[in-house]
C-alpha positions as CSV (number, residue, x, y, z in Angstrom):
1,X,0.0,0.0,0.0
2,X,1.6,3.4,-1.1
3,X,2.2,5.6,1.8
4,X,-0.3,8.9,1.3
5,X,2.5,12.1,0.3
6,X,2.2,15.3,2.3
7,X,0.1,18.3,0.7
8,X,2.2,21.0,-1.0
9,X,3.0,23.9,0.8
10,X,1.4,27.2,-1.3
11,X,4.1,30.3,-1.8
12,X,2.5,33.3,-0.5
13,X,1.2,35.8,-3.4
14,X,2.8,39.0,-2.0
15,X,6.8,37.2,-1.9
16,X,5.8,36.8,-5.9
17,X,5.2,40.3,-6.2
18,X,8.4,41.7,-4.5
19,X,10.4,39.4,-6.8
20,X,9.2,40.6,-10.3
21,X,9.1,44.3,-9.1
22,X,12.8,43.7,-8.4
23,X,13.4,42.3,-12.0
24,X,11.7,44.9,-13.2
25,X,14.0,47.5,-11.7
26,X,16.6,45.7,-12.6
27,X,15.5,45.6,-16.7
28,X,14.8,49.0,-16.1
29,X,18.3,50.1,-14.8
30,X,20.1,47.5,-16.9
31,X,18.2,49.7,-20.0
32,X,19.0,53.1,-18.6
33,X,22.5,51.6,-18.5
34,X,22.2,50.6,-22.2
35,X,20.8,53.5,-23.4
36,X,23.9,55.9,-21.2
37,X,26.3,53.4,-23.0
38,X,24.8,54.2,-26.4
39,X,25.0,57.9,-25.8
40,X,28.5,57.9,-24.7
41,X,29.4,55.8,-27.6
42,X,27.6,57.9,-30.1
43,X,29.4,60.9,-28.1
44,X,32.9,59.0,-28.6
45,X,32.0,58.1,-32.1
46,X,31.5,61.7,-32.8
47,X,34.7,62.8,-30.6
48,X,36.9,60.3,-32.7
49,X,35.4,61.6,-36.0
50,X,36.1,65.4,-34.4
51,X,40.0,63.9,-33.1
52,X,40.3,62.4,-36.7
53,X,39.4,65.5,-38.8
54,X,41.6,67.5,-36.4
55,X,44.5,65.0,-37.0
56,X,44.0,64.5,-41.1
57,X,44.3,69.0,-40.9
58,X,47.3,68.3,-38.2
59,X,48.8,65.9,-40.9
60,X,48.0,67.7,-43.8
61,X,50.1,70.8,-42.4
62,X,52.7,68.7,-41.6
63,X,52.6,67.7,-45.3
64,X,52.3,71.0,-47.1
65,X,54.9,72.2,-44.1
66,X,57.2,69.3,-44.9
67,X,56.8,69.7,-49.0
68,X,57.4,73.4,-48.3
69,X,60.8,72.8,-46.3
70,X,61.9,70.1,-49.2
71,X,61.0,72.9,-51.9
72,X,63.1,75.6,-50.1
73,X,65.9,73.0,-49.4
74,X,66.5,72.2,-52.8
75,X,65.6,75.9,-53.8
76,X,68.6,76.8,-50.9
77,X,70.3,74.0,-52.6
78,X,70.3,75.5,-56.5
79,X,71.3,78.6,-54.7
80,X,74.7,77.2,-53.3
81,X,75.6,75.1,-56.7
82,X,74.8,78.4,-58.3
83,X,77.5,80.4,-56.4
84,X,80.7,81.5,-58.2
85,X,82.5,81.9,-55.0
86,X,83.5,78.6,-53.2
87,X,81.7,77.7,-50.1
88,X,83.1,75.4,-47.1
89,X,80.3,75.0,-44.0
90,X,81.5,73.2,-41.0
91,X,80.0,72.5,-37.5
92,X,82.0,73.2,-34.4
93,X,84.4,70.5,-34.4
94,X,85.6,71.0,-37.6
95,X,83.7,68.1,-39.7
96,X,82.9,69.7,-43.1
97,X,79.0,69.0,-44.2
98,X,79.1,71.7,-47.2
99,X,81.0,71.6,-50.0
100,X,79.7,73.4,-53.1
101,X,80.4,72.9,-56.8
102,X,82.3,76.1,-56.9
103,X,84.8,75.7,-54.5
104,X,85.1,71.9,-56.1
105,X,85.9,73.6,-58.9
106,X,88.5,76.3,-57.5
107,X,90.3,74.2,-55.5
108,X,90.5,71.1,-58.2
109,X,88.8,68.6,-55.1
110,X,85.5,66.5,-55.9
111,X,82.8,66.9,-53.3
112,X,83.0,63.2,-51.8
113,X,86.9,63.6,-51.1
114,X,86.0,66.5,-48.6
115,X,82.8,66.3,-47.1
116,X,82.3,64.2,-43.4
117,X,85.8,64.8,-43.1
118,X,87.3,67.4,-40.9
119,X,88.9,70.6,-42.6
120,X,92.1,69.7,-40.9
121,X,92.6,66.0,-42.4
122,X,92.0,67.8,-46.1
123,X,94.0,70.8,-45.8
124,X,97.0,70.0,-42.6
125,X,98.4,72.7,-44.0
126,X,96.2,75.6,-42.8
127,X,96.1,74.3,-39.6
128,X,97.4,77.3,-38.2
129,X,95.9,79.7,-40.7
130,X,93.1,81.4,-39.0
131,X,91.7,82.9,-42.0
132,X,89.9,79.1,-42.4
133,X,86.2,77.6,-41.4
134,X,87.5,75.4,-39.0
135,X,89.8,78.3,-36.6
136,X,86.5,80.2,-37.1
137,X,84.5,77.6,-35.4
138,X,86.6,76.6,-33.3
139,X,86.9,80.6,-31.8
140,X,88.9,82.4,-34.2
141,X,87.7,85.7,-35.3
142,X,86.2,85.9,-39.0
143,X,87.9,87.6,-41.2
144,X,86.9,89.7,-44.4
145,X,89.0,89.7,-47.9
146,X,91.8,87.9,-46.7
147,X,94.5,86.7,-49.7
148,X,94.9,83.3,-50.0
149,X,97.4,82.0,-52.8
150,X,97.3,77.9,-53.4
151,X,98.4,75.9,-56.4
152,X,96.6,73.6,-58.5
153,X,98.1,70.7,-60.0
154,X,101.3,72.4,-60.7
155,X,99.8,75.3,-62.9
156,X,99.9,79.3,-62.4
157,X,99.2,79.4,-58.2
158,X,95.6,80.9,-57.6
159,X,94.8,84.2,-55.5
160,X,91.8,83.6,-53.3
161,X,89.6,86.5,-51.4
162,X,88.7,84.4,-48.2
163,X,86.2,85.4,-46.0
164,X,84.9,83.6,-42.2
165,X,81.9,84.0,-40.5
166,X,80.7,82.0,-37.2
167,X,77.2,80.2,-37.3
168,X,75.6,80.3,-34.0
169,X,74.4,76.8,-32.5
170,X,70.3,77.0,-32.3
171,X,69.3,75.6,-29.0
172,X,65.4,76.0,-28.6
173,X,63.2,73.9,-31.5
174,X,65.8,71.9,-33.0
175,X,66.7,68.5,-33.0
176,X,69.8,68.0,-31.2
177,X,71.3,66.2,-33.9
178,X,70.3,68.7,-36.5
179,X,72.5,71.2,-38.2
180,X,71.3,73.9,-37.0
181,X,72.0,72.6,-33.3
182,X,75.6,72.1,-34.5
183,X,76.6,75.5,-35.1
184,X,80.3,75.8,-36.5
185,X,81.2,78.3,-39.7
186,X,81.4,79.2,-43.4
187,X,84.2,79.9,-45.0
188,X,83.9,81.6,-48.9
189,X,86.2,82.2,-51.1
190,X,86.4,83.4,-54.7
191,X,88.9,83.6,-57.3
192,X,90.5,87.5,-57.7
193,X,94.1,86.0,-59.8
194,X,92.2,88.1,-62.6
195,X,91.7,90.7,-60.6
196,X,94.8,90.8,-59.3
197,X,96.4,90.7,-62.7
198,X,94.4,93.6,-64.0
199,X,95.6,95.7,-61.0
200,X,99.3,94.8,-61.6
201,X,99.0,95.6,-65.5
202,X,97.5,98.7,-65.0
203,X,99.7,99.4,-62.5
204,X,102.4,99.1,-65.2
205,X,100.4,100.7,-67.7
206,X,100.5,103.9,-66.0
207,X,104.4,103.1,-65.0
208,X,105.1,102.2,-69.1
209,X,103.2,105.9,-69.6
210,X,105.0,107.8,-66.9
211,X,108.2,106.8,-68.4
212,X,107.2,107.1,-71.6
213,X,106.3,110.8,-71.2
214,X,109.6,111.1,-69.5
215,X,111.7,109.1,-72.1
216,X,110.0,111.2,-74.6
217,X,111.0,114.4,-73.2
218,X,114.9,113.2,-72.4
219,X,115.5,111.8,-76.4
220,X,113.6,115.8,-77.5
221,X,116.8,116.6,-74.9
222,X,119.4,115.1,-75.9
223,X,118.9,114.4,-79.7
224,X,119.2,118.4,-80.5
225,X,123.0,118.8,-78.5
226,X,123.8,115.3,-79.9
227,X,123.2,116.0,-83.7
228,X,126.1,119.2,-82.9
229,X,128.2,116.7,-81.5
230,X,128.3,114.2,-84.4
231,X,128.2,117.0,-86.7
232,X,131.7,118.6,-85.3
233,X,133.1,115.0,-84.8
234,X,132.9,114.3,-88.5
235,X,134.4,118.0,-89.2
236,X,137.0,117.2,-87.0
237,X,137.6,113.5,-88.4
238,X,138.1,115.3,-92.1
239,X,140.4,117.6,-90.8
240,X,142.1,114.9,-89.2
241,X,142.8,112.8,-91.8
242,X,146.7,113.7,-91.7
243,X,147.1,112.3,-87.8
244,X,146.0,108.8,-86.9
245,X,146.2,109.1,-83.5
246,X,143.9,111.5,-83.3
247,X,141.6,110.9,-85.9
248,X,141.0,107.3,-83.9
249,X,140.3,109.0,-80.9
250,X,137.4,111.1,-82.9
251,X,136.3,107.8,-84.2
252,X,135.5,106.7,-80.9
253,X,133.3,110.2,-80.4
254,X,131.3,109.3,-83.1
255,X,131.0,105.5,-81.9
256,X,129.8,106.9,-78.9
257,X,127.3,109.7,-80.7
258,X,125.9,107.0,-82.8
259,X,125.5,104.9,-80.1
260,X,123.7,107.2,-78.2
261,X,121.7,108.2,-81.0
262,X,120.4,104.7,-81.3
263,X,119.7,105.1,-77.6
264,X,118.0,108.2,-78.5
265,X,115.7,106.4,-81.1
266,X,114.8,103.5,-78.6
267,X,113.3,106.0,-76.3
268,X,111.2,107.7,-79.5
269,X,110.2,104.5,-80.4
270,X,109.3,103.3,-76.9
271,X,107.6,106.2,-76.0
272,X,105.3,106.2,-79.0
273,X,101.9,105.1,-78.9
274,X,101.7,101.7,-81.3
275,X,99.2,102.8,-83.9
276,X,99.3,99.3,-85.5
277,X,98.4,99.7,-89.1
278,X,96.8,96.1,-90.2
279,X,97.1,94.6,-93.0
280,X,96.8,91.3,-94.8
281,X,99.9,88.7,-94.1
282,X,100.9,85.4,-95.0
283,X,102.4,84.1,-91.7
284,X,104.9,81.6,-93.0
285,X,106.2,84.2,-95.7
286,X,106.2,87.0,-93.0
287,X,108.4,85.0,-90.2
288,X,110.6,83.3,-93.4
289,X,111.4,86.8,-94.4
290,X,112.0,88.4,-91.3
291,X,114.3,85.8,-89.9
292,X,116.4,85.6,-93.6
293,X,117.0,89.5,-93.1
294,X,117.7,89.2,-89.2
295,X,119.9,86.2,-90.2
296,X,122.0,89.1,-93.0
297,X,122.2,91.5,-90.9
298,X,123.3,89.5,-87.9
299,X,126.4,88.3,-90.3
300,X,127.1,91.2,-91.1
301,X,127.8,92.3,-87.4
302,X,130.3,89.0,-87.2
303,X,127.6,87.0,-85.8
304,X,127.0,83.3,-87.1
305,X,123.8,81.8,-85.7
306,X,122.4,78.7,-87.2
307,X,118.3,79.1,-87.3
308,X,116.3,76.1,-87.2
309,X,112.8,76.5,-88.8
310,X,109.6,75.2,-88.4
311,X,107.3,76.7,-90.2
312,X,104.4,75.1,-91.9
313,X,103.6,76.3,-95.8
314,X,99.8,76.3,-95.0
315,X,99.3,78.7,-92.1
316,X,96.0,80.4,-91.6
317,X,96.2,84.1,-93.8
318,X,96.0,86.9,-91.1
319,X,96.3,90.8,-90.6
320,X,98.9,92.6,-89.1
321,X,100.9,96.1,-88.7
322,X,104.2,94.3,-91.1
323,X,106.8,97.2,-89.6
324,X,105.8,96.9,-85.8
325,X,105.6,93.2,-85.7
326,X,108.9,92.4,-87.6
327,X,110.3,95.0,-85.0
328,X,109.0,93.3,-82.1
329,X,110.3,89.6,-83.3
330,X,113.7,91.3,-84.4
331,X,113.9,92.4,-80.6
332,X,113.8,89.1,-79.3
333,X,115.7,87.1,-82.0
334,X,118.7,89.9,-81.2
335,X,118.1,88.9,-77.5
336,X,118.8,85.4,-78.9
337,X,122.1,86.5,-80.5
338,X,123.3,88.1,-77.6
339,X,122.5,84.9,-75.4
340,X,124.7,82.9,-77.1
341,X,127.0,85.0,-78.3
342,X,126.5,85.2,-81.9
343,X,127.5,81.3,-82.1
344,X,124.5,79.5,-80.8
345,X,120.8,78.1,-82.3
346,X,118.0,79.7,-82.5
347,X,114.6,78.0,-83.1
348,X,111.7,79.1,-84.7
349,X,108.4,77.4,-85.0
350,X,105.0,78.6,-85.7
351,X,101.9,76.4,-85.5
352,X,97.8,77.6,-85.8
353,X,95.6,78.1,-83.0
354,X,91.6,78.4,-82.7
355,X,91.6,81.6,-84.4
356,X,95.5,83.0,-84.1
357,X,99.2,81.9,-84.5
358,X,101.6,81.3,-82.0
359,X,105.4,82.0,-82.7
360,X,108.4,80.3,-79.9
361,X,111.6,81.6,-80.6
362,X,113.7,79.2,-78.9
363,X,118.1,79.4,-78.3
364,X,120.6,77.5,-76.4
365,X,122.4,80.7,-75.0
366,X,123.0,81.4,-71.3
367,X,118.9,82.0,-70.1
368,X,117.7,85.0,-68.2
369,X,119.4,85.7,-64.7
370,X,116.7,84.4,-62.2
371,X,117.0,87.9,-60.5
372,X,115.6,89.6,-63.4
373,X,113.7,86.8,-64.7
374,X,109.8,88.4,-63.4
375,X,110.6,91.7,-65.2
376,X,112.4,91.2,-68.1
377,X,109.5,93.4,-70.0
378,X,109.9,96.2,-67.9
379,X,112.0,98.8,-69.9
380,X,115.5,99.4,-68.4
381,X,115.6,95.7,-67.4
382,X,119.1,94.3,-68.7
383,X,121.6,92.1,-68.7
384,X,123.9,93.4,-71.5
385,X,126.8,95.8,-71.2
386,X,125.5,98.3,-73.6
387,X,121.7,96.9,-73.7
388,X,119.2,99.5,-73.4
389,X,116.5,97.6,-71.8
390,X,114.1,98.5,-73.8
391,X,113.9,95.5,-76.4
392,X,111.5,93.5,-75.0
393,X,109.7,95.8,-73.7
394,X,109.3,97.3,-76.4
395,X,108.3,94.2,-78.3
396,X,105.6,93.5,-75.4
397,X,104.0,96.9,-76.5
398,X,104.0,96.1,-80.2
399,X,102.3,92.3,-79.7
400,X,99.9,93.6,-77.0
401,X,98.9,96.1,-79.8
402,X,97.8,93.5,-82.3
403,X,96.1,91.7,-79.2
404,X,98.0,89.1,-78.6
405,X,100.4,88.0,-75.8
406,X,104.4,87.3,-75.2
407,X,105.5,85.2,-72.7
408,X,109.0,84.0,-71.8
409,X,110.3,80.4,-70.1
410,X,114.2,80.1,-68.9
411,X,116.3,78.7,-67.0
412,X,119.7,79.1,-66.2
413,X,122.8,77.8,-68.5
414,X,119.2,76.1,-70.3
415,X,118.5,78.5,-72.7
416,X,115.1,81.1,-73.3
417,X,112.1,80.6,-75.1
418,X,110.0,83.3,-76.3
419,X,106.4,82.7,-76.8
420,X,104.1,85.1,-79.0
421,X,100.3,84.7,-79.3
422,X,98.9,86.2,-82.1
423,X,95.3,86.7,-83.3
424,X,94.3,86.3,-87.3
425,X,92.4,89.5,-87.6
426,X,90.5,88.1,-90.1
């Protein structure tokens, strides 16, 4: 028989009620949360939209900022390579970190030799000049137009105008391993041989016109007392004719009058202004006939020098003053003569250039004295007992006339070469 269960006990009504009142507070609050969380994600939504419209203008700033700096870089950049003076930019110790095409160019140096080293390691020898970027940055004072002269591979030496200036290290708003926080200096530099040149010739110029005028004035002088004296000197030699003795010793005046006289006429023809008169030449007939009546004229004074020619038939046809330019080349062949005492070789050879001649008159004689050897164009400059002085100078004047150029190369015991650069005229 199944035992009889006990009757279920019956949960009290009001206990039902407090239990869905309390889930409903709970949805309710649980909702309220929902919908706060929906408004502050909507309100972060619109933030991030507001944060990434703020950052795409931020960015494109930076952009157009950054494109501007690149543009003014390289603009800075075109600027530096466009410079005709050299520029060397170091920071403070020393390490070179601009090096532009210009002063690549002056000094003969390619960029990648010289920049990221320091100055001192390319140049050791100007460690103790302070006209130099480095003794700038490292507390020298800059300096303004100072003369610099440096050789080049051997050729002419270069005069350089070399200026300093020191470049401040920038502390706030830089990068610390920018180059504007590493400060150092500039160093610039430009070529003034030219200039320098210029000066000197017109320096000499206005010497050559001083004495000009003044050699001018003394031949006017002495010519008029000197044409008495050779006049009475040859009356006296006629009536002389009878004593020997003395008749030698006025032989001797009028050595000495004609002598001077040719002095005289140096002076006239130095002094003269070169009014060149030009006119059409054949080169390799000209220099064949000059040097055949040098070459009489020089046997005739005793003299035996053996020429050596080098003249090409088919030389470019220019123009030229005939009388002053056979002077100036009989100047310097004579200058030849003496050298080697009327025994030696002279060399002549002519070959074109782009749009002129060029004549060396070479001999084996003694060379020019080393002393002398810078201003053997000046007038009064020479080594000869009864020289004048005034040969090659007076030759410089006639080539310089046509436009052209002399220059001379000697040694000692080595012999002299005489080079003249001659334009066609055409």
């Amino acid at each position: 028989m199944t035992p009889k269960q006990p009757p279920m006990s019956k949960q009290p009504t009001d206990a039902m009620e407090v239990s869905l009142d309390d889930w409903r507070r709970s949805v309710d609050a649980f909702t309220r949360m929902i919908d706060r969380l929906q408004a502050d994600y909507a309100e972060l939504e619109a933030r991030h939209s507001s944060l990434n419209a703020e950052l795409a203008a931020v960015n494109e700033t930076l952009r157009t900022t950054a494109e501007d700096n690149r543009q003014l870089a390289a603009y800075l950049d075109r600027i530096v390579a466009g410079v005709t003076s050299g520029i060397v930019a170091v920071d403070a110790g020393g390490v070179i970190h601009l090096f532009n095409p210009a002063a690549a160019h002056l000094l003969g140096i390619p960029p990648q030799q010289v920049v990221n080293r320091h100055y001192f390691d390319v140049w050791p020898e100007r460690s103790s000049d302070a006209a130099t970027a480095a003794a700038c940055a490292a507390g020298a004072d800059p300096v303004t137009n100072v003369r610099r002269e440096i050789s080049c591979g051997g050729v002419s030496p270069l005069v350089l105008s070399v200026s300093t200036v020191r470049l401040e290290a920038q502390t706030g708003g830089c990068p610390p391993d920018s180059r504007a926080a590493l400060g150092g200096a500039i160093e610039v530099f430009s070529d003034v041989t030219r200039l320098e040149t210029m000066q000197a010739e017109m320096v000499r110029m206005r010497t050559l016109a001083a004495l000009g005028e003044m050699s001018a004035t003394i031949a006017h002088e002495i010519r008029n007392p000197l044409g008495g004296i050779t006049g009475f000197a040859e009356l006296l030699a006629r009536r002389l004719e009878d004593d020997p003795q003395r008749r030698e010793m006025t032989g001797k005046i009028l050595a000495g009058a004609q002598h001077l006289n040719s002095l005289v006429e140096r002076l006239l023809e130095f002094a003269r202004e070169p009014r060149v008169d030009l006119r059409p030449v054949e080169w390799s007939r000209f220099f064949h006939t000059t040097i055949d009546q040098f070459e009489a004229e020089s046997r005739r004074r005793g003299a035996r020098l053996t020429f050596i020619r080098h003249l090409p038939e088919h030389l470019p046809t220019g123009r030229a003053d005939g009388l002053c330019l056979r002077q100036a080349i009989w100047n310097v062949l004579e200058n030849a003569e003496h050298a080697t005492d009327g025994r030696g070789t002279v060399e002549v050879a002519a070959e074109p250039l782009a749009g002129g001649i060029r004549l060396r008159i070479s001999d084996n004689g003694t060379g020019v004295d080393p002393k002398i050897a810078d201003r053997v164009f000046s007038p009064f400059i020479t080594t000869k007992n009864r020289g004048t002085g005034l040969g090659l100078a007076t030759s410089k004047k006639f080539v310089e006339a046509h436009g052209g150029t002399i220059a001379i190369e000697s040694r000692p015991g080595a012999g002299t070469t005489v080079q003249l650069d001659l334009p066609c005229h055409r």
